[in-house]
N, C-alpha and C positions, 0 to 999 in steps of 0.2 A: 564162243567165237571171239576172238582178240579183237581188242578195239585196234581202230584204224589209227593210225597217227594224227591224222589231222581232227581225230576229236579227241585225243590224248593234248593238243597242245590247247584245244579250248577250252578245256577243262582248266589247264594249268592257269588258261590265261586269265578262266574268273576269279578264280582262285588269288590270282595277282591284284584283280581289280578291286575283291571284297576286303584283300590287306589293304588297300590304298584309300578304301574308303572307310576304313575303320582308323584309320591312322589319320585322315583328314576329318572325319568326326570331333578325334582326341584331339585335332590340331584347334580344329575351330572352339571346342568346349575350354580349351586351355585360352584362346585368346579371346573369348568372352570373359573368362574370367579373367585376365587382365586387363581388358577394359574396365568391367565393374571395378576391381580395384584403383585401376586410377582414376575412373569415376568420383569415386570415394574418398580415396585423399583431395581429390581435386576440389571438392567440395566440400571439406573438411578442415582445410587450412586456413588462419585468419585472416589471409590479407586477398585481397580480391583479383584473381587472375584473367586479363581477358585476351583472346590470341586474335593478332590484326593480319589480314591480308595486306603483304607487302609492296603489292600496286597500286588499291585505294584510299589503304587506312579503316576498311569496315572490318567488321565482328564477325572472327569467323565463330567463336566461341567463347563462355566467360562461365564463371564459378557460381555457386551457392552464394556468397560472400560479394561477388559484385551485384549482384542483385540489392541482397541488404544494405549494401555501402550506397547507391545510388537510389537506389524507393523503386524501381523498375521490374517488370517480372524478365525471365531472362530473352524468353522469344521476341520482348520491348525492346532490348539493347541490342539483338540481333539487325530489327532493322532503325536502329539509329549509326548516327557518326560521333567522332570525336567531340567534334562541336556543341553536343548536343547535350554530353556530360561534364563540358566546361564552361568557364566564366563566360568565355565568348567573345572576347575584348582582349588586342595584345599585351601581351604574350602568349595568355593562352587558348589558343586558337586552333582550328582544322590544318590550316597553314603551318604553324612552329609543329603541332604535333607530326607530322607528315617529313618535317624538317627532320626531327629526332629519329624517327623511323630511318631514314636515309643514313643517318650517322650511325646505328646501328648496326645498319646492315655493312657499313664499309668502315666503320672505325672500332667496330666491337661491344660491346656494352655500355650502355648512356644510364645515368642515374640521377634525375632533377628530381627539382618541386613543380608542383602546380597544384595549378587552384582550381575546383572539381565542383559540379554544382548536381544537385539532387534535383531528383523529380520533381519536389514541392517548391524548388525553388533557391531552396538554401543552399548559402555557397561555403565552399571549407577545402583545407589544407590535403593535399596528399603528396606525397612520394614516388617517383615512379621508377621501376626498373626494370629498363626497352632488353633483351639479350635476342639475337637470332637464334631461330630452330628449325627441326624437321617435321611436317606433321603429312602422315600419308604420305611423304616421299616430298611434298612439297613446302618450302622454304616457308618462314611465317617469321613473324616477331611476338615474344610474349611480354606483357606488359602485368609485371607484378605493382598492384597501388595498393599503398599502405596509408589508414589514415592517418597523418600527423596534427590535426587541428589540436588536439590539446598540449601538444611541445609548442606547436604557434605561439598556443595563448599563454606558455608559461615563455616563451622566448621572448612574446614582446611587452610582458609583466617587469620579467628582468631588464630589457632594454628602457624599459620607463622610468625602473626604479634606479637604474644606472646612471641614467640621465638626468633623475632628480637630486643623486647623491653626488655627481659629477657637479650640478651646478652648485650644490651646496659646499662641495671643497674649491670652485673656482671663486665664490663670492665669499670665502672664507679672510677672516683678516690674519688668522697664523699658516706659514706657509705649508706646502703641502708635496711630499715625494712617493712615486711608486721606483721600487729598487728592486734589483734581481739579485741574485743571492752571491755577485759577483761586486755587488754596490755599483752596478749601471744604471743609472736614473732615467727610469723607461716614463716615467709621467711628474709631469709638476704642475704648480695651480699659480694665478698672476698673482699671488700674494709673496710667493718667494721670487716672482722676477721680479717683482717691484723691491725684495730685499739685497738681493744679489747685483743686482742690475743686468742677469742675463736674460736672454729670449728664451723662451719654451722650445726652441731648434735644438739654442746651443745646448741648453741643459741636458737633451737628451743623445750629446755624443759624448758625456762626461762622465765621471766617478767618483763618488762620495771624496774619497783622499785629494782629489783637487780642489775641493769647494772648503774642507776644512782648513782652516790654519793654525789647527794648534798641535793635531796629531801627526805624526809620520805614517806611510801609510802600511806599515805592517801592524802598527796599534791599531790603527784603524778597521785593516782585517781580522784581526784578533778578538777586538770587538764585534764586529759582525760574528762571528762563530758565538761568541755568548751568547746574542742575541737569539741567534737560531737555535741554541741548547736551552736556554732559560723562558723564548716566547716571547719577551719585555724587556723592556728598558725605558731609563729617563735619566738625562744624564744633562747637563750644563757644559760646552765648548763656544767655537770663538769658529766661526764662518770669514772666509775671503772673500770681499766683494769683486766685481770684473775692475774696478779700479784698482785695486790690491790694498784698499784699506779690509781691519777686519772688526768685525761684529759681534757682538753677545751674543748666543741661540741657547734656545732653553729647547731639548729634544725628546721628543718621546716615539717609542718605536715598535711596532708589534713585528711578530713572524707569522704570514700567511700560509700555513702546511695545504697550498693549492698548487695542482700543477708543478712546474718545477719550484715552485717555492718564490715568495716576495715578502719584500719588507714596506709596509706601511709608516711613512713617518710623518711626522708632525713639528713644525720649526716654529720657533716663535721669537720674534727679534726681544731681547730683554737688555738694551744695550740702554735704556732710559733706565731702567728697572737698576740695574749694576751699578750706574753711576747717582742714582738716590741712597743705592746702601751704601755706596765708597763716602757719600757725604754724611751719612747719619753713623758710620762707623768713627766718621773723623771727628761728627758733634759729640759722640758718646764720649769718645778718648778726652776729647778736649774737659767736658765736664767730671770726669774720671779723675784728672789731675786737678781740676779745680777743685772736687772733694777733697780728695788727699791729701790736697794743701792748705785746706778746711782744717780737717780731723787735724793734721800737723800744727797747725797754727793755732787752734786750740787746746791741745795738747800739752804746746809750750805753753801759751798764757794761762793755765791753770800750773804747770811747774812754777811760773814766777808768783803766782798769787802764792802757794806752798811757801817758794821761798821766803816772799816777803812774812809770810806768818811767823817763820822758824827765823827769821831775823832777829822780829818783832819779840817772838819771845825769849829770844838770846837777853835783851836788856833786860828781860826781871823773870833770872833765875831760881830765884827763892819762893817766886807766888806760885804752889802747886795748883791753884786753880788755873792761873791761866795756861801753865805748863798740860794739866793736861785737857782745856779746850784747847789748844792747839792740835794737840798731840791727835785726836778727834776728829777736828775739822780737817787734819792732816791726810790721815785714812780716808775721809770720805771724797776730796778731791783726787786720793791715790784713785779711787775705785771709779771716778768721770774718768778721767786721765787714762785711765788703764783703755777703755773703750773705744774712744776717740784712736789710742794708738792702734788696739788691734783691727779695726776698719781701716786705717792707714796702712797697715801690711795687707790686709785681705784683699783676695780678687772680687769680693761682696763687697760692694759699697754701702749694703743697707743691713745686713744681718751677720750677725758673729755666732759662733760654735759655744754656747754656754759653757759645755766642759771647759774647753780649752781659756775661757773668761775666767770662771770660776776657782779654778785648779789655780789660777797665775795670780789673780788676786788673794785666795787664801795663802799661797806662798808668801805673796807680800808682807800680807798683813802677822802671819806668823813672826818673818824676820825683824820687823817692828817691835816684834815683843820679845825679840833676846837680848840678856842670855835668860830671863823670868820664864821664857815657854822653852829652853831645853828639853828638860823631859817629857814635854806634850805631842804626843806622835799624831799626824794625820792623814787621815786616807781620804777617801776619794771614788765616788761612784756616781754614772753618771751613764744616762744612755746618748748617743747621740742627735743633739735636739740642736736646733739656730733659733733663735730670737732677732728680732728690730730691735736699731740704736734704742727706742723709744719703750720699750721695753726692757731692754736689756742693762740700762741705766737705772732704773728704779729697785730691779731684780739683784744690781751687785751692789747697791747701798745696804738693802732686807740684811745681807750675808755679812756684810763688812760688820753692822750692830751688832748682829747676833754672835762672831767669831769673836768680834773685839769682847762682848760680854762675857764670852764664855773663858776667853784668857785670861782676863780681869779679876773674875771673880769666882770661878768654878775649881780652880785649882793653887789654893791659896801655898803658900811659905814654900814656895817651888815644887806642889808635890804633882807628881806625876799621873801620867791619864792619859786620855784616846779623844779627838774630836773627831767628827765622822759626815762629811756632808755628802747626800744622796739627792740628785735629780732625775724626773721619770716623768713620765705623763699618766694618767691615771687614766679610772675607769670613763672619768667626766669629760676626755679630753683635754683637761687643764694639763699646765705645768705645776710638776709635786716639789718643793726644795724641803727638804728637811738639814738643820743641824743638830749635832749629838751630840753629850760629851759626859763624860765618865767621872765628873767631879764631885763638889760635897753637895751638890743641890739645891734645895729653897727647904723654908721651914714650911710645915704641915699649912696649908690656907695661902696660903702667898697669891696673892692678887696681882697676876702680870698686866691687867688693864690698866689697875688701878693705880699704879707706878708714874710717880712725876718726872724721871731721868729722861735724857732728851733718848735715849739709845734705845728703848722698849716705846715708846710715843712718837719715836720717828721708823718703828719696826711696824708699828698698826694705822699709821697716817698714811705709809708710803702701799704695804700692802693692800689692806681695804676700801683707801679711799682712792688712791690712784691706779694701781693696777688691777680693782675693784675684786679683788679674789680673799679669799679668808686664813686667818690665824688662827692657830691652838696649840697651846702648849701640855705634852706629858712630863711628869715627873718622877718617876719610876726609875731608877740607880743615874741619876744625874738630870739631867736637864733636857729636853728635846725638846724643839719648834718646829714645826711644819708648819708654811703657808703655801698656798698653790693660787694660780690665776690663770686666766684665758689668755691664750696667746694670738688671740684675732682685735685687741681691742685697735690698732694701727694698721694701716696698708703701709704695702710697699713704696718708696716715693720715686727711687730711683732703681 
């Protein structure tokens, strides 16, 4: 029997209703599960979330995370207010928070601080950030709070430390700049207004190239670029006061690789300081020339004493005795005289270049003895050493005996040979002099102590007892001396 139509359409029509509710099943099961998902995150994320009803300011809901941020379970913060998790005291208050709420809602997103108080009582730092939303179709405000008490506590660590280091460059006595990498003097300390004579206003509409007065101001920028390639500097210039006299400044300057970049500098007036060395530079000079004309003037009065002796011995030609103490006593004021001069040419007013002593006097003393030392050639070795007047005077008499001896008597009836002086310093530190010379020698035993001649008795008086250092002589194909001595027995005087 055919079905009727009108149970043909009821059929179809449950048909329609078991899809609709199989489909509203699926719907509901899919938007349980995203609930539990934002459930989830919601309770899951670090910063504590709670959504305010935008007519009262209460809770309509809050996170995992506000719980633990406040000590509260969450159904606790459900029925409290704003008030209730702040300080409590203006600013922040049921009042300002409800404030924020409103600007929220009409101005867009609000982002302060406030000060949040727990369960137990303790109060601390947060963050908050108000945005409008939709929840179930109706309007809310969500308030994300983040705690920030420990940026507080390092915020007002750094404000303390800022403040102690601040006071320590205002009570500072060398002056004090912060500069921007343009040399715009964004900070200064009253020890450069008191240099300058400007205000800490004006300083800070100024630039470095107007406060100097010695640079132009493209050196000036040129410098700053060092400064920022290199980190450092210290440099010595000349500052303009607001009266337009200018000043000494001794500078030192680091580069701060913060932010855009600053220069820390450091000024120190040294205009006392510059004009004690202009005075002690003009004392030094002054005594400089009064040596010189010392050592000159001594100099000369041992040329006239010389002279007078070769006067002297002019009248009695024929007595070889006194012909040759002159001739002696001649050499040994050549070798004072020689010293005195060459400290009068040096830039050293207290010590001379041995070589260049020793070298000039054996030249001397050679030309002395021509045309008899023609064939005696000499050389000359020597490291570069200085000695003191005081030293060095005793050291070119040793050499003057020793060479005068060895022309004397080492290379008899013109015959020819080598002398050889060598200075060093040894292993003992000392000064080593050695003379050499290639002539007929000493007979086997020859006792050089024991020798009554002034030239060997004033070669062991002068060494040993004065320059307190030692003699020996070898004699192996001529004649050598070596004596050596300490070259610390005198300070420096000048």
């Amino acid at each position: 029997m055919p079905k009727q139509p009108i149970y043909e359409e009821l059929e179809n029509r449950i048909q329609q209703l078991e899809q609709e509710k199989s489909e509203y099943e699926e719907t509901q099961n899919e938007l349980g599960k995203s609930i539990n998902n934002y459930r989830t995150i919601f309770n899951a994320v670090n910063d504590a979330i709670l959504i305010h009803n935008i007519q009262d300011g209460s809770f309509l809901d809050v996170n995992q995370k506000a719980s633990e941020l406040y000590g509260y379970t969450k159904e606790e913060i459900l029925q409290l207010d704003v008030n209730a998790l702040s300080v409590g005291i203006p600013p922040y208050t049921q009042a300002e928070a409800k404030a924020y709420i409103l600007k929220a809602m009409q101005d867009g997103p609000q982002i302060f601080e406030w000060q949040g108080k727990k369960k137990n009582g303790a109060l601390f730092w947060v963050e908050v950030n108000l945005k409008k939303s939709l929840l179930d179709g109706k309007e809310c405000i969500i308030a994300v709070v983040r705690d920030i008490s420990e940026r507080k506590q390092n915020e007002e660590a750094l404000r303390r430390e800022g403040k102690k280091y601040r006071t320590i460059i205002q009570t500072a006595t060398d002056g004090f700049w912060l500069a921007d990498m343009q040399g715009k003097i964004l900070e200064s300390n009253d020890a450069y207004c008191r240099m300058s004579g400007y205000s800490q206003e004006e300083l800070r509409s100024m630039c470095i190239p107007e406060l100097d007065g010695l640079e132009k101001p493209d050196v000036v920028a040129t410098k700053i670029q060092k400064i920022f390639q290199t980190g450092y500097d210290r440099f010595e210039t000349k500052h303009r006061r607001k009266d337009g006299t200018l000043y000494d400044v001794e500078v030192s300057t680091q580069y701060l690789a913060i932010e855009e970049g600053y220069f820390v500098v450091f000024l120190r007036d040294i205009t006392a300081r510059k004009e004690a060395e202009d005075k002690l530079k003009s004392s030094i000079e002054e005594k400089n020339i009064l040596l010189r004309e010392l050592y000159h003037r001594t100099k000369n009065t041992l040329q006239v004493i010389r002279s007078m002796l070769v006067l002297q011995a002019a009248t009695m030609p024929d007595n070889v005795q006194v012909q040759k103490l002159v001739t002696d006593t001649e050499q040994r004021i050549l070798t004072i005289s020689l010293v005195h001069q060459k400290l009068y040419q040096s830039q050293d007013l207290s010590r001379i270049a041995l070589q260049d002593y020793l070298q000039e006097l054996a030249d001397l003393i050679i030309q002395s003895y021509l045309p008899a030392a023609q064939n005696i050639s000499l050389s000359f070795e020597s490291e570069p050493l200085f000695l003191l007047l005081d030293t060095a005077i005793p050291c070119g008499l040793v050499v003057n005996e020793l060479l005068s001896n060895a022309l004397k008597y080492a290379f008899p009836n013109n015959q020819s040979g080598q002398i050889v002086i060598r200075v060093s310093r040894n292993e003992a530190a000392n000064i080593e002099v050695s003379v050499s010379d290639t002539g007929i020698g000493v007979s086997p035993g020859f006792d050089f102590e024991a020798q009554t001649t002034l030239g060997l008795q004033t070669v062991f008086a002068i060494a040993e007892k004065q320059l307190q250092g030692k003699v020996r002589f070898l004699t192996q194909k001529g004649v050598t001396c070596i004596f050596e001595f300490p070259d610390t027995l005198y300070s420096q005087r000048v």
